[in-house]
PDB file of N, CA, C and O in Angstrom:
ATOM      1  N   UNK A   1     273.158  -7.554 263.705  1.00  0.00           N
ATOM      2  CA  UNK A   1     274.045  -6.649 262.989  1.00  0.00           C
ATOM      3  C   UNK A   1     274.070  -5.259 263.624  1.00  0.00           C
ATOM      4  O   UNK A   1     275.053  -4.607 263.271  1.00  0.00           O
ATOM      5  N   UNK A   2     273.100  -4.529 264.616  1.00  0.00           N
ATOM      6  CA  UNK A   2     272.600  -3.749 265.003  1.00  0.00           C
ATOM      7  C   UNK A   2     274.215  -3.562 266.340  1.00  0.00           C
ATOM      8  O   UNK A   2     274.795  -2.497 266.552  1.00  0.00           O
ATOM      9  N   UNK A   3     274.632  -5.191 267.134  1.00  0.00           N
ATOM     10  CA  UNK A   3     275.146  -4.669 267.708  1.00  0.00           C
ATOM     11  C   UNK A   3     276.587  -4.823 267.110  1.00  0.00           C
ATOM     12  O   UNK A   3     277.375  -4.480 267.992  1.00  0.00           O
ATOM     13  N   UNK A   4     277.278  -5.210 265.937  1.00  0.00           N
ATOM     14  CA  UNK A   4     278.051  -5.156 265.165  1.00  0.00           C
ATOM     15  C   UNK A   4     278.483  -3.930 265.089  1.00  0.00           C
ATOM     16  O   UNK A   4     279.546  -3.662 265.649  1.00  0.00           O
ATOM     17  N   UNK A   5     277.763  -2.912 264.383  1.00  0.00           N
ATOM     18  CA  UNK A   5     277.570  -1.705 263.786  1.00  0.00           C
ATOM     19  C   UNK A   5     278.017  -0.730 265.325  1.00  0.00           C
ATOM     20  O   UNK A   5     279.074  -0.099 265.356  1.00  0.00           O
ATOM     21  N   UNK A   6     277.421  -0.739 266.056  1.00  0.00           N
ATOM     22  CA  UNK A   6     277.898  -0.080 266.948  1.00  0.00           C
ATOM     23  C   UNK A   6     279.358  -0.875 267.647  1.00  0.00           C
ATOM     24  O   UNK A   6     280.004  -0.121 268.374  1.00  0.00           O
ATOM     25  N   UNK A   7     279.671  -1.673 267.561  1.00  0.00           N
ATOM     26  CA  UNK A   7     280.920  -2.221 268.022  1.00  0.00           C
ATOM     27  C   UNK A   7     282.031  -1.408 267.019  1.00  0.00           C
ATOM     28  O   UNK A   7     283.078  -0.889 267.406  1.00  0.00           O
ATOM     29  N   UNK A   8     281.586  -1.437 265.819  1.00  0.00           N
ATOM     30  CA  UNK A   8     282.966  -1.503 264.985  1.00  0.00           C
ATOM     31  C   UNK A   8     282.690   0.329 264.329  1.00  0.00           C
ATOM     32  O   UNK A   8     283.362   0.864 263.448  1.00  0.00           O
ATOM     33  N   UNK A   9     281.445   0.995 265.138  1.00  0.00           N
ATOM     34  CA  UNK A   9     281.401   2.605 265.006  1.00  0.00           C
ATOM     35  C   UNK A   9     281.044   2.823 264.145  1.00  0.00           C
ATOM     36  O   UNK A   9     281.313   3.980 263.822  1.00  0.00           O
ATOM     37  N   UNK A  10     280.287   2.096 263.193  1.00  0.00           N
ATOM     38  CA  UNK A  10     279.639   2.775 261.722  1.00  0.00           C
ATOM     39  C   UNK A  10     278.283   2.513 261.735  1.00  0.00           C
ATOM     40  O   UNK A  10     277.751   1.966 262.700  1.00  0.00           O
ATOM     41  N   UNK A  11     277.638   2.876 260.684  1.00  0.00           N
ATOM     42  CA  UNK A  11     276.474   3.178 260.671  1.00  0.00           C
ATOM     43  C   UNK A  11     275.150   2.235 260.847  1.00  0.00           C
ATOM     44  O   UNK A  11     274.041   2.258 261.382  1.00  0.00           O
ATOM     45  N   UNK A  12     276.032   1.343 260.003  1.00  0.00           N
ATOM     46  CA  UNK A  12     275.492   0.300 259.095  1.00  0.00           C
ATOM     47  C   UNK A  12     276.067  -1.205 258.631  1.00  0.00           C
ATOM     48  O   UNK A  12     276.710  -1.192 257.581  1.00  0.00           O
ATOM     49  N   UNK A  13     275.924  -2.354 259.220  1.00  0.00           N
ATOM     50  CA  UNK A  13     276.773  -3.708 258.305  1.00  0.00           C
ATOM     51  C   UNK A  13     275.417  -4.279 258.168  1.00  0.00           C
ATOM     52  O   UNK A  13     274.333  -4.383 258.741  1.00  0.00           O
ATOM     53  N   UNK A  14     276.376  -4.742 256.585  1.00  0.00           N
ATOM     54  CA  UNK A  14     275.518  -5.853 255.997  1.00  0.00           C
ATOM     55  C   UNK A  14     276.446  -7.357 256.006  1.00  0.00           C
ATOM     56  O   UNK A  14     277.647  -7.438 255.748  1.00  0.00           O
ATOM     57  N   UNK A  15     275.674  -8.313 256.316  1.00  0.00           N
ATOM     58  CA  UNK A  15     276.507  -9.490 256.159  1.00  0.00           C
ATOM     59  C   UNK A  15     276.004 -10.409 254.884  1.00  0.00           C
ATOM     60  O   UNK A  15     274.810 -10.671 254.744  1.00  0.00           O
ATOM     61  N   UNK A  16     277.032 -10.884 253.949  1.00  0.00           N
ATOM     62  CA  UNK A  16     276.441 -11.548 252.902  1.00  0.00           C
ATOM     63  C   UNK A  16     277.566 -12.671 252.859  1.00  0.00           C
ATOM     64  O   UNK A  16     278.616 -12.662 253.502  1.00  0.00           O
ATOM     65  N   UNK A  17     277.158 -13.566 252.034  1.00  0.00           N
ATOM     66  CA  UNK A  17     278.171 -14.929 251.269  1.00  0.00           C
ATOM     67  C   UNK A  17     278.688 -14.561 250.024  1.00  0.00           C
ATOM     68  O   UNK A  17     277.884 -14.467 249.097  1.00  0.00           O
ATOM     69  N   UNK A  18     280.052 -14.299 249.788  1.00  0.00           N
ATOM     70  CA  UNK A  18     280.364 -14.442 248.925  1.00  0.00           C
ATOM     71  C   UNK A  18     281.310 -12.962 248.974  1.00  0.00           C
ATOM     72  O   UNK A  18     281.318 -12.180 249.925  1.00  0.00           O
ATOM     73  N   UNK A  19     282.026 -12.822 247.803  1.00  0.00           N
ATOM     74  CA  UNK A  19     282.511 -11.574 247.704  1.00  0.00           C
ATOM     75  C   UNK A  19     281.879 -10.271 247.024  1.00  0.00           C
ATOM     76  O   UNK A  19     281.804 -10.422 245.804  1.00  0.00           O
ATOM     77  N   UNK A  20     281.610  -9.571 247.276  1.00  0.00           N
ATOM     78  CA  UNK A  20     281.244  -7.854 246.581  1.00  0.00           C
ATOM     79  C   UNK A  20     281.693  -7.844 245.652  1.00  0.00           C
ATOM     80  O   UNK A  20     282.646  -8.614 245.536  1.00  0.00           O
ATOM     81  N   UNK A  21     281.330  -7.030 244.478  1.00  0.00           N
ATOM     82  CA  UNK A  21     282.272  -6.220 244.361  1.00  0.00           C
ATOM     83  C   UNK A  21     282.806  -5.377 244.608  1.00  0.00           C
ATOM     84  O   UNK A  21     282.258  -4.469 245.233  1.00  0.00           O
ATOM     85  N   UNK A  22     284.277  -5.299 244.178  1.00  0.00           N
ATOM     86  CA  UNK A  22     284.869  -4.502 244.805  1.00  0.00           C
ATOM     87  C   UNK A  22     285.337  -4.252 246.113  1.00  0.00           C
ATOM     88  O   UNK A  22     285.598  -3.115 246.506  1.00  0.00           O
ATOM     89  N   UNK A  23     285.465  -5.379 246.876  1.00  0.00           N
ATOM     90  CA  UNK A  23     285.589  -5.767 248.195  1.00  0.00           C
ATOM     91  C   UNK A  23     286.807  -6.172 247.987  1.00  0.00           C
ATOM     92  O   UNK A  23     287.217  -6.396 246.848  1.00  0.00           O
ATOM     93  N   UNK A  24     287.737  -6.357 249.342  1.00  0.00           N
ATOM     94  CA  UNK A  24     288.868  -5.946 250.206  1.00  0.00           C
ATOM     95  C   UNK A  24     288.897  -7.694 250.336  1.00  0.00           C
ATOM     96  O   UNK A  24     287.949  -8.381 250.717  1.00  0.00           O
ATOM     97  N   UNK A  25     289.924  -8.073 250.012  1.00  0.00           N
ATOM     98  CA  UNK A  25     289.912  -9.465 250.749  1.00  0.00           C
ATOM     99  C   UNK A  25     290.642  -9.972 251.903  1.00  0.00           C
ATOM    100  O   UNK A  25     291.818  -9.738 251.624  1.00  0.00           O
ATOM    101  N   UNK A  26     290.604 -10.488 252.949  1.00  0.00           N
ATOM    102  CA  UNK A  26     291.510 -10.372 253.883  1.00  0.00           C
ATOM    103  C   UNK A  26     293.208 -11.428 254.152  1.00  0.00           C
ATOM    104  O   UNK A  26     293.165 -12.632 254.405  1.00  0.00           O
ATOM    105  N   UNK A  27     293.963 -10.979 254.079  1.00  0.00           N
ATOM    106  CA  UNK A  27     295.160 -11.659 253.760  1.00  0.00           C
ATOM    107  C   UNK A  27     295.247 -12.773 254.779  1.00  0.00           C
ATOM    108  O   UNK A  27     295.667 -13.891 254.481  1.00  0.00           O
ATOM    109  N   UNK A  28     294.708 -12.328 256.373  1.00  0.00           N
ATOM    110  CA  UNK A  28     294.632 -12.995 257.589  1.00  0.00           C
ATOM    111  C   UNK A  28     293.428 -14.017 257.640  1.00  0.00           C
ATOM    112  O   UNK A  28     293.472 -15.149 258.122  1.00  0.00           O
ATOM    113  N   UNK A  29     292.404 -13.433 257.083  1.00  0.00           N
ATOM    114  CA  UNK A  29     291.258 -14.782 257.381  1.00  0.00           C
ATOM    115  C   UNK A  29     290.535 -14.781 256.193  1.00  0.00           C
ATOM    116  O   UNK A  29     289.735 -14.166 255.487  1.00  0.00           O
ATOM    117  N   UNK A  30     291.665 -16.435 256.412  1.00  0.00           N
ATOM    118  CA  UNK A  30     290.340 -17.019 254.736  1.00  0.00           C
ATOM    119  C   UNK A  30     288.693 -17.112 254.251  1.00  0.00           C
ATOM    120  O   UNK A  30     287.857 -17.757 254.884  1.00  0.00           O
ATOM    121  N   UNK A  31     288.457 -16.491 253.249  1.00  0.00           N
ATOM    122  CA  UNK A  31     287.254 -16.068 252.887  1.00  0.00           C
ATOM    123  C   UNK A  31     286.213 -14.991 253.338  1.00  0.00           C
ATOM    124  O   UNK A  31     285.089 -14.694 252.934  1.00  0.00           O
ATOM    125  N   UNK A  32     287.021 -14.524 254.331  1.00  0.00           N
ATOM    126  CA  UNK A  32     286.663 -12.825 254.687  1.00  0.00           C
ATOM    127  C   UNK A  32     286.663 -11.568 253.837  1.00  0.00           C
ATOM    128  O   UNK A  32     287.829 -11.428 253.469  1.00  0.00           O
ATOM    129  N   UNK A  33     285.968 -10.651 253.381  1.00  0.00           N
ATOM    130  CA  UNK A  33     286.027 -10.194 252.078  1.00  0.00           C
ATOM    131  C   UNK A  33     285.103  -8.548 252.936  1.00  0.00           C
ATOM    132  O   UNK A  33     284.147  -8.575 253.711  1.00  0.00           O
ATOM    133  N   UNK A  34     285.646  -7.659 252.552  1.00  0.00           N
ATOM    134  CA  UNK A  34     285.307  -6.302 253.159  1.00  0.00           C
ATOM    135  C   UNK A  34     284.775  -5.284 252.345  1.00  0.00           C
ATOM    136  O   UNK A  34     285.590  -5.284 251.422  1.00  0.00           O
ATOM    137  N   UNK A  35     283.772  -4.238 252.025  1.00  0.00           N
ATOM    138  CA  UNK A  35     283.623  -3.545 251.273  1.00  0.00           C
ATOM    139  C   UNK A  35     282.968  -2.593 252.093  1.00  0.00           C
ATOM    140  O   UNK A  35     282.095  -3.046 252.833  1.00  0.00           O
ATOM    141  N   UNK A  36     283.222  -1.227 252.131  1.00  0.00           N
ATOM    142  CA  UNK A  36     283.137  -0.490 253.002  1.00  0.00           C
ATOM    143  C   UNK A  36     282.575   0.612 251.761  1.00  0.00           C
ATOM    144  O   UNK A  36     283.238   0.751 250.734  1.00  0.00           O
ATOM    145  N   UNK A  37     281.277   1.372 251.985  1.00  0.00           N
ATOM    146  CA  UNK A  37     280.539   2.334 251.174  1.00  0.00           C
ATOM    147  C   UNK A  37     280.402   3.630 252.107  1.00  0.00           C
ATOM    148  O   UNK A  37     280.939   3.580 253.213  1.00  0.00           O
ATOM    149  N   UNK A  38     279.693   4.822 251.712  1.00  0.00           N
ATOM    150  CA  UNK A  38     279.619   5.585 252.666  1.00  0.00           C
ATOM    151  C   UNK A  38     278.077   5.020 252.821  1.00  0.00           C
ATOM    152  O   UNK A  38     277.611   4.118 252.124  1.00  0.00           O
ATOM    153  N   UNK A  39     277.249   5.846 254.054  1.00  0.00           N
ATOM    154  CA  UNK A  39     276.194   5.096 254.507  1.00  0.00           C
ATOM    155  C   UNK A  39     274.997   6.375 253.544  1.00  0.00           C
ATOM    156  O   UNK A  39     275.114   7.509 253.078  1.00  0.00           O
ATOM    157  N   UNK A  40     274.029   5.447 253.638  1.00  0.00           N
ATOM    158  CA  UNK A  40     272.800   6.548 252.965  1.00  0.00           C
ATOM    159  C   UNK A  40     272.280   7.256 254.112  1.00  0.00           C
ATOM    160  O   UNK A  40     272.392   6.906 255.286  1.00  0.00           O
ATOM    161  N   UNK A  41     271.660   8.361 253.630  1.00  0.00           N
ATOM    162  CA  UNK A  41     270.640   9.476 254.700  1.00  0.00           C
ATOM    163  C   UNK A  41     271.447  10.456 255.582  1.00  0.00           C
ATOM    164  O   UNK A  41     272.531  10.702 255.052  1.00  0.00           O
ATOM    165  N   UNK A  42     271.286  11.020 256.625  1.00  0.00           N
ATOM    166  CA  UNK A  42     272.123  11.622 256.928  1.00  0.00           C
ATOM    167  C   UNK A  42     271.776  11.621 258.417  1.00  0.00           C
ATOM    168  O   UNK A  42     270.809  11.159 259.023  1.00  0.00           O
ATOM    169  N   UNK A  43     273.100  12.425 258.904  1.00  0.00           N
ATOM    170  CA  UNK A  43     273.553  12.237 260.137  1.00  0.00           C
ATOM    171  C   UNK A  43     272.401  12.719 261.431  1.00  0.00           C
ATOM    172  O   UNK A  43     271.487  13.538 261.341  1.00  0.00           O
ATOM    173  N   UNK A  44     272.738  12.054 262.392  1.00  0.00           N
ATOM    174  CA  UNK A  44     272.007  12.131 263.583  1.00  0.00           C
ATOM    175  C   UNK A  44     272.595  12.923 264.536  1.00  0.00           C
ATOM    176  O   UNK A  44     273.660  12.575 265.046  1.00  0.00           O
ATOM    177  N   UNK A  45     271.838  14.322 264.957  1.00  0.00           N
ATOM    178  CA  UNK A  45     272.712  15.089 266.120  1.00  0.00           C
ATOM    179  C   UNK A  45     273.007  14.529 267.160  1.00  0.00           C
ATOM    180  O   UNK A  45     273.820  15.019 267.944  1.00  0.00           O
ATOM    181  N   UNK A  46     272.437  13.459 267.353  1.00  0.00           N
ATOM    182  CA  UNK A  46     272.921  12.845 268.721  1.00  0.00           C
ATOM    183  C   UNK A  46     273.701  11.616 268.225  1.00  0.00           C
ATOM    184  O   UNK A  46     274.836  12.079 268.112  1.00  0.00           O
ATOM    185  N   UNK A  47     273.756  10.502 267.913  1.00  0.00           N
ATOM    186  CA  UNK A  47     274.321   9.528 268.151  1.00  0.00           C
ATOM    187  C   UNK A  47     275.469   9.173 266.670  1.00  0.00           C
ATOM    188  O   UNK A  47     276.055   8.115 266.440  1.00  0.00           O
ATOM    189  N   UNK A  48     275.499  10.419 265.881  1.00  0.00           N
ATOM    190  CA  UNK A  48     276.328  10.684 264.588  1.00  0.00           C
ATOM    191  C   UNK A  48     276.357  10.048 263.837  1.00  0.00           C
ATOM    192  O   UNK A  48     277.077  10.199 262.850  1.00  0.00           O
ATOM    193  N   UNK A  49     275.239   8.677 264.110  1.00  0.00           N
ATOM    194  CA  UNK A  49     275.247   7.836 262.751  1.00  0.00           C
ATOM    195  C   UNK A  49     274.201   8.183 261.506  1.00  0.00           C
ATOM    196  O   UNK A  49     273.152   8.786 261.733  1.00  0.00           O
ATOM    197  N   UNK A  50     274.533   7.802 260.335  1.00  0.00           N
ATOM    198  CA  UNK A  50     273.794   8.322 259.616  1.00  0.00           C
ATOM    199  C   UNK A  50     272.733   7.026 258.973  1.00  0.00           C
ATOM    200  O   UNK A  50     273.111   5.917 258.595  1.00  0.00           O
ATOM    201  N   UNK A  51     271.385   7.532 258.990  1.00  0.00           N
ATOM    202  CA  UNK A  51     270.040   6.672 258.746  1.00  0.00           C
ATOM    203  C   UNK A  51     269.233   7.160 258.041  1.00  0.00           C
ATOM    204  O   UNK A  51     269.170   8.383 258.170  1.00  0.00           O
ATOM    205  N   UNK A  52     268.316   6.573 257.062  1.00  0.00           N
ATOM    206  CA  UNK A  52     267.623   7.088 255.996  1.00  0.00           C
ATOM    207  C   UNK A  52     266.198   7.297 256.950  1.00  0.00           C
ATOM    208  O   UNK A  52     265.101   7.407 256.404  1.00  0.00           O
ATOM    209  N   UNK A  53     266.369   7.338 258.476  1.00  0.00           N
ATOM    210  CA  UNK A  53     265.021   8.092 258.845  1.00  0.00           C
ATOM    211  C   UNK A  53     265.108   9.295 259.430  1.00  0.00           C
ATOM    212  O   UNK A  53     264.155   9.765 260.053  1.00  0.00           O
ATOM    213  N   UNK A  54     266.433  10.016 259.273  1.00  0.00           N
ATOM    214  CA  UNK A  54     266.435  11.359 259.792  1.00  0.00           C
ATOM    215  C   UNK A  54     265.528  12.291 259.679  1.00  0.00           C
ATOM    216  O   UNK A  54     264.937  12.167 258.606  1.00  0.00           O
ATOM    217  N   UNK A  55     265.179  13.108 260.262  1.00  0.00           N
ATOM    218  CA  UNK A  55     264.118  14.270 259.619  1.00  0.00           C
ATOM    219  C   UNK A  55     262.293  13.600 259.571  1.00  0.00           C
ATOM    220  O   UNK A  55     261.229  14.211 259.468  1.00  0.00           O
ATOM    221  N   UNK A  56     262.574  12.226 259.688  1.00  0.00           N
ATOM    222  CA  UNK A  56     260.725  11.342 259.563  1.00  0.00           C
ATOM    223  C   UNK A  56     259.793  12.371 261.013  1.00  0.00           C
ATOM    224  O   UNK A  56     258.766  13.037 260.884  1.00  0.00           O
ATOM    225  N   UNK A  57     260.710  12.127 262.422  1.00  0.00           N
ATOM    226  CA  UNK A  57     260.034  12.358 263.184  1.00  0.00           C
ATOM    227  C   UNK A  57     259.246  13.899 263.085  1.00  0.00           C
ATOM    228  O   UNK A  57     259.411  13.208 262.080  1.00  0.00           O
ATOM    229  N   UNK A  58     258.867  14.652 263.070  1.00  0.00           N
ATOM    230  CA  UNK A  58     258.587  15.823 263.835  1.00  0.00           C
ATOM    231  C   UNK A  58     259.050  16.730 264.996  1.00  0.00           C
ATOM    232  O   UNK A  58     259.385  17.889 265.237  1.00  0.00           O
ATOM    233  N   UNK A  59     258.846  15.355 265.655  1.00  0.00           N
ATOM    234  CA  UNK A  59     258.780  15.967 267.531  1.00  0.00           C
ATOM    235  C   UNK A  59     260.835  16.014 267.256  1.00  0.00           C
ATOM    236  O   UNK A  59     261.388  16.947 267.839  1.00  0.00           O
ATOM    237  N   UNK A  60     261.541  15.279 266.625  1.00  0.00           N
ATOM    238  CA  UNK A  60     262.409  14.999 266.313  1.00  0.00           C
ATOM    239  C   UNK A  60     262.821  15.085 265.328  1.00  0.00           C
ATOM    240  O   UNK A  60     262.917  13.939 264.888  1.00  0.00           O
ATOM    241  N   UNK A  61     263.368  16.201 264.203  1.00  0.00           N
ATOM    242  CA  UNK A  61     263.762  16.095 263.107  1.00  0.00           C
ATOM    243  C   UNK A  61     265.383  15.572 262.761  1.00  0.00           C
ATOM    244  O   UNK A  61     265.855  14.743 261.984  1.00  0.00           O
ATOM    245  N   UNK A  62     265.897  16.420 263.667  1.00  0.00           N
ATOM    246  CA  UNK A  62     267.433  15.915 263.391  1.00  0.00           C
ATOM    247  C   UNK A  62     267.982  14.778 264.258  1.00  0.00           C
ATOM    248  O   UNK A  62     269.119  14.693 264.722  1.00  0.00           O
ATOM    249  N   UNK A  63     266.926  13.889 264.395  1.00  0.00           N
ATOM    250  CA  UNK A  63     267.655  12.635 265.085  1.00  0.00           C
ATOM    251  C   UNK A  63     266.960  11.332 263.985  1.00  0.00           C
ATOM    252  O   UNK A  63     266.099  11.637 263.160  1.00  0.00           O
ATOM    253  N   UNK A  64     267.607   9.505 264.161  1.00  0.00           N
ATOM    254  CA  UNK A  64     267.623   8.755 264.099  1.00  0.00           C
ATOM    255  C   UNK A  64     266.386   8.415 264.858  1.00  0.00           C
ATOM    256  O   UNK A  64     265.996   8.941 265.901  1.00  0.00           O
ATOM    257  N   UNK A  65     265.786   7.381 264.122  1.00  0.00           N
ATOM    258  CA  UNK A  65     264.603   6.184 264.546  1.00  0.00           C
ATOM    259  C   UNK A  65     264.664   5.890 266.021  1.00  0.00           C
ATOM    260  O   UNK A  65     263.725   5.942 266.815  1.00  0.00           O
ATOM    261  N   UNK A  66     266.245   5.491 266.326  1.00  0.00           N
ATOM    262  CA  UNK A  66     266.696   5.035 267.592  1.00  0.00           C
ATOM    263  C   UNK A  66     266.704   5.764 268.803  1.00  0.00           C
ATOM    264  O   UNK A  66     266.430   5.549 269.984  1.00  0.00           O
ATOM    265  N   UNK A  67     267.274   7.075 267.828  1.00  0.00           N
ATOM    266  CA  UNK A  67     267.210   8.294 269.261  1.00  0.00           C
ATOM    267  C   UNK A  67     265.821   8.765 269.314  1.00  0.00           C
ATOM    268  O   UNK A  67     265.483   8.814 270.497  1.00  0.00           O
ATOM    269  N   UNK A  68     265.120   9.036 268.734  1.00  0.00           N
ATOM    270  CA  UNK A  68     264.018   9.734 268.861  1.00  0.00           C
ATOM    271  C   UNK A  68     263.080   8.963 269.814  1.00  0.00           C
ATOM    272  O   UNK A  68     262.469   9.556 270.704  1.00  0.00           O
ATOM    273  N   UNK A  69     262.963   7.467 269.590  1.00  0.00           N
ATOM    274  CA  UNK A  69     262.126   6.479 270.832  1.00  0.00           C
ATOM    275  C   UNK A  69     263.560   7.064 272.562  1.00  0.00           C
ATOM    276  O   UNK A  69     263.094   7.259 273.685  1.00  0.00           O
ATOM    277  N   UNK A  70     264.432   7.143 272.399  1.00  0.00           N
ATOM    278  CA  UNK A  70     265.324   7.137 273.301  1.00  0.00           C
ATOM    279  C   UNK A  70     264.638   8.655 274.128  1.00  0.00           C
ATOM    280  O   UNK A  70     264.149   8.722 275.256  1.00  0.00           O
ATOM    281  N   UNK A  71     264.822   9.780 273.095  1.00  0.00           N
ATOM    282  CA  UNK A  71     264.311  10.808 273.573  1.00  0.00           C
ATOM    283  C   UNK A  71     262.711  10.739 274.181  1.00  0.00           C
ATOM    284  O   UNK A  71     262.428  11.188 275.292  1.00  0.00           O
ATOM    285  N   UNK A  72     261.856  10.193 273.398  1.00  0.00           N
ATOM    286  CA  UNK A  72     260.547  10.086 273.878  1.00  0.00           C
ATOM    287  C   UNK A  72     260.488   9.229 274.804  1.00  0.00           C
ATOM    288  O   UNK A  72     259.330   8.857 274.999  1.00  0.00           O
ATOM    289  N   UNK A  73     261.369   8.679 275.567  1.00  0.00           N
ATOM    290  CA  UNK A  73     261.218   7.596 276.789  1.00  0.00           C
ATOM    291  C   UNK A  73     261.798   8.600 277.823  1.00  0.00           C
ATOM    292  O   UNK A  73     261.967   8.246 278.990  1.00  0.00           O
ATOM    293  N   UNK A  74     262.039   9.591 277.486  1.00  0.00           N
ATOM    294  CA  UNK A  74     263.340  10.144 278.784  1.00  0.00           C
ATOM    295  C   UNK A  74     262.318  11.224 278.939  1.00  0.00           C
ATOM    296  O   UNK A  74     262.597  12.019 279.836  1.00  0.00           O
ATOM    297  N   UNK A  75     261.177  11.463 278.277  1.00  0.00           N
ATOM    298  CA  UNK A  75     260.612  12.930 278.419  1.00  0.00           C
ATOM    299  C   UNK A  75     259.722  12.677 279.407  1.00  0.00           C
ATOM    300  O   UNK A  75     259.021  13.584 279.855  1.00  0.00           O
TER     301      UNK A  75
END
């Protein structure tokens, strides 16, 4: 789902069976069903997605889980 999420530019997909509520159904493909939320936590200065581990690091406050190993590999 990790490379989903970056394909389709958001933060975050979840994949489940069945419909949401409140989900989007798709007119084009049967049993496809969409529900789009805003994402929890907040944004990452570098890679703009938003993750409920912003601010965890230290060495890294205003970045993501992802960037912060990214940054600590490049140092």
């Amino acid at each position: 789902t990790e490379d989903l999420a970056r394909l389709f530019r958001v933060s975050r997909i979840q994949l489940a069976d069945g419909k949401p509520e409140g989900a989007q159904e798709s007119e084009e493909i049967e049993g496809l069903s969409v529900l789009v939320e805003p994402a929890a936590g907040e944004k990452c200065e570098r890679c703009w997605t938003y993750a409920t581990e912003v601010g965890k690091d230290t060495a890294h406050p205003t970045l993501c889980g992802r960037c912060s190993k990214v940054m600590e590999d490049i140092s």
